[in-house]
C-alpha positions, 0 to 999 in steps of 0.5 A, a space after each residue: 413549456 415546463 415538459 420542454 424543460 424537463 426534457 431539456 435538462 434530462 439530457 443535460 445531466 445524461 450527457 453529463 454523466 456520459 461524460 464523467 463515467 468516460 473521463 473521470 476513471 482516468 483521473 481518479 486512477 491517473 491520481 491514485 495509483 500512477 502517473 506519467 510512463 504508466 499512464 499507457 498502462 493504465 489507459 489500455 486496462 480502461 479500454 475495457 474498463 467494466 472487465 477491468 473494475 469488476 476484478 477488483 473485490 467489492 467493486 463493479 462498473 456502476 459504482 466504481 467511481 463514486 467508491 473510489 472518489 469517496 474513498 481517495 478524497 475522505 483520506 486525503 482530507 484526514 491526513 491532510 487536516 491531521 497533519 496541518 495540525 501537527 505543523 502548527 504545533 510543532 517543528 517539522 523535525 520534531 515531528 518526523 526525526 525525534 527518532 530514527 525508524 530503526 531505533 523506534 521499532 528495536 525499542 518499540 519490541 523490546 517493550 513488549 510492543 507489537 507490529 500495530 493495529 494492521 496486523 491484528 484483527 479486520 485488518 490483518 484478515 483482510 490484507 490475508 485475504 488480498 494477498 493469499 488470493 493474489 498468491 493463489 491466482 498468479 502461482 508465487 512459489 516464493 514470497 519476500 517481505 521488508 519489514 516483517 515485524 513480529 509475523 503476526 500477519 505472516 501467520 495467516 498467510 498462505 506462502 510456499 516459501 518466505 523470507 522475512 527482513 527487519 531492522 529489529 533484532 527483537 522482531 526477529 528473535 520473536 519470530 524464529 521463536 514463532 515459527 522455528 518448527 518451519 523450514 519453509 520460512 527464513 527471518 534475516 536481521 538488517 545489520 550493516 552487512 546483511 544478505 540483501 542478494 535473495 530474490 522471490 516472486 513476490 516482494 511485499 512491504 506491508 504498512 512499513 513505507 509511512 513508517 520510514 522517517 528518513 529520505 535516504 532509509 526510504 530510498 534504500 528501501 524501495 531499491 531493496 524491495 524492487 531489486 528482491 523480486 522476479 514478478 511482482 512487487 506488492 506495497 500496501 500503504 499510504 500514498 500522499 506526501 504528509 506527516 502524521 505522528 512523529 513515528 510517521 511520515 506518509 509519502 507518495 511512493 508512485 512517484 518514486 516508482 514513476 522516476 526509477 522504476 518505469 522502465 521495468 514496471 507496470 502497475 497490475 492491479 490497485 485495491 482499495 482498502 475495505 476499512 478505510 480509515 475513521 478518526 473514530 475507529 483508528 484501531 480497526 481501520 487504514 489508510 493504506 490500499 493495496 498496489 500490486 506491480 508486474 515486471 515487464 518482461 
């Protein structure tokens, strides 16, 4: 009888994990990286789902899902608890509007501040290593970035052609400065009447998207970045609508691209971040991840 049992509830957990290994992929991603329009996308990559995941650095069919899971529940949980905490103490436009995003960052540089823990270090190596090798395997030639900061990601980069915009005249200066023996890379100041009209391959926006405090500043944002490129928009961030600090303001960016965006873009690729973020090491680790989208020809 207890053989029987054993027998019985092998087949209950086996069919059980059938089950999840079927369905679970497409939650987790219909969750994580899009919904609605670019859910048949999506749906066609999982067809061949084993081809599919195995492209992803770091990652392979038989531990895709818990990954992932892992991952998207560990940082949702963080920001979340983080940001319940922020609202308890404080107002919510004391915690998202003390400053605006373009004054925080002017002020920020002229201070002798730097673009942050994300450009330096394991992070800024791995988001080199992300980007150089989608560079590399989808031929860009020509690479435009919104929020370049003081370029010191730009310097591990791989780009035949760059162009650099941020709202920071000091970000700009020091990166002139930086780079003023390259012809091959343009920095252009964000004033009221700054040249938007360049296009490029590749558009990114690299841990900038939380950083934008204002709804209409993001908006114009995410127009400014989709409209600048030909092929592929890359956007390494956040993706939960939650406060953090009152520097930033994490949103879920997919559903902006969902409601104005859909019609001309699919979601290409999704990496998830190799240091994802740890209270306990916040210099070292993110909770951004990388989305990259394709124009639909």
């Amino acid at each position: 009888m207890k053989t029987g049992i054993k027998i019985i509830i092998l087949v209950v957990n086996a069919s059980l994990d059938i089950f999840l290994t079927k369905h679970y992929k497409s939650i987790i991603y219909n969750n994580r990286i899009i919904s609605n329009k670019n859910k048949d996308n999506l749906e066609n990559n999982l067809n061949n789902t084993d081809k599919y995941v195995n492209d992803i650095p770091g990652y392979n069919g038989s531990n895709i899902d818990k990954n992932d899971k892992d991952i998207m529940e560990k940082n949702r949980k963080i920001i979340e608890e983080r940001n319940n905490k922020l609202i308890n103490n404080q107002t919510h436009s004391e915690l998202h509007y003390e400053k605006s995003s373009k004054d925080y960052w002017e002020n920020r540089y002229k201070n002798q501040g730097n673009s942050g823990s994300g450009s330096f270090n394991n992070l800024a190596q791995f988001k080199a290593r992300v980007l150089n090798n989608f560079v590399n395997k989808n031929n860009i030639n020509t690479v435009i970035e919104w929020g370049c900061g003081d370029c010191n990601q730009l310097s591990l980069a791989n780009y035949k052609n760059y162009i650099g915009y941020d709202v920071s005249q000091t970000a700009i200066d020091i990166c002139k400065n930086k780079f003023s023996n390259d012809s091959s890379k343009t920095f252009i100041y964000m004033n009221d009447d700054y040249d938007k009209s360049k296009k490029a391959d590749l558009a990114l926006s690299l841990d900038v998207i939380y950083h934008l405090l204002e709804d209409n500043v993001f908006d114009v944002y995410m127009q400014n970045l989709f409209n600048s490129s030909n092929k592929y928009v890359c956007i390494y961030s956040s993706n939960i609508d939650a406060g953090w600090g009152f520097h930033i303001k994490n949103r879920k960016f997919t559903d902006w691209i969902d409601k104005y965006m859909s019609n001309n873009w699919i979601i290409k690729e999704y990496i998830p971040n190799e240091f994802p973020y740890d209270p306990k090491n916040s210099g070292t680790t993110s909770f951004s991840d990388f989305y990259f989208y394709e124009k639909i020809k």
